[in-house]
C-alpha positions, 0 to 999 in steps of 0.5 A, a space after each residue: 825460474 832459477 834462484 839469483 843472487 845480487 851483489 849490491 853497495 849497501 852504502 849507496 842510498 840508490 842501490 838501498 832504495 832500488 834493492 828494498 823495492 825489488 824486495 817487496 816484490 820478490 814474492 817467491 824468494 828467488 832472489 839472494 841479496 848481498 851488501 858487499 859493504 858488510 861482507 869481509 874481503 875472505 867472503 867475496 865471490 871467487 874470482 870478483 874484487 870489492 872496487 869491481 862489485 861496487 861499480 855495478 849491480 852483479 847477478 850470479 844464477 844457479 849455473 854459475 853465469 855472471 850477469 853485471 850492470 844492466 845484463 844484472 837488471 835484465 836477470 832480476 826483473 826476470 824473476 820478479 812478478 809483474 816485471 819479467 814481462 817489460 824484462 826482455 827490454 833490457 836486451 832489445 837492441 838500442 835499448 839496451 845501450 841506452 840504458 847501459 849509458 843511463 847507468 853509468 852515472 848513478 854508479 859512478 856515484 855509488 862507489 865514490 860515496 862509499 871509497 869516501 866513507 872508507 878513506 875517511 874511516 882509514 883516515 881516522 884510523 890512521 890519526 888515532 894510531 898515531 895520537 896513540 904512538 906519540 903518547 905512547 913515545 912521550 910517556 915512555 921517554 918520561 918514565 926513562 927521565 925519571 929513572 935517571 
């Protein structure tokens, strides 16, 4: 079997939890994970933007085919021990979609968790910049007062 990578939201508690039970079992080091909460915009996946990894789980294999949701699942538990047999579930007919409904709801949680962490970091931020600026403008206007 051919080395995979995931791309994974490490700021959702679901994805942390799924991805450290699916490392223990990786007995062979197939697998590459990869937090893209950690990694700067200049270190993304050609071609992938951070909003569009966040959304799903993404698998990239050797040859360069991306495998997203519950197409990345199907990629994963193919390299897992014990797992690659219930594997080709993930693409039986009807299951297949069921599971893809399924999937829907935990993802849409994980990327709003992890835009609120960031919107309240940028928030901050921007408040501490401007706390900054205004002292800045008010010690500069009473250093122009005392030299008049």
């Amino acid at each position: 079997m051919t080395p995979l990578t995931v791309y994974f939201d490490g700021e959702c508690p679901i994805c942390n939890f799924e991805v450290a039970f699916y490392q223990r079992r990786d007995k062979f080091h197939l697998i590459t994970w990869t937090d893209i909460t950690q990694i700067p915009d200049g270190q993304l996946p050609r071609g992938k933007s951070r909003p569009e990894l966040l959304g799903k789980f993404h698998t990239i294999d050797q040859s360069g085919r991306w495998h997203i949701g519950v197409d990345a699942f199907h990629a994963i538990w193919q390299r897992l021990p014990w797992f690659s047999h219930f594997a080709p579930l993930f693409i039986t007919p009807g299951i297949r979609q069921l599971t893809n409904i399924a999937y829907r709801y935990p993802s849409h949680y994980c990327i709003s968790s992890y835009y609120t962490k960031v919107t309240a970091e940028k928030e901050a931020t921007e408040s501490l910049f401007a706390t900054i600026y205004h002292e800045y403008t008010r010690v500069q206007s009473m250093v122009l007062l005392t030299r008049t």
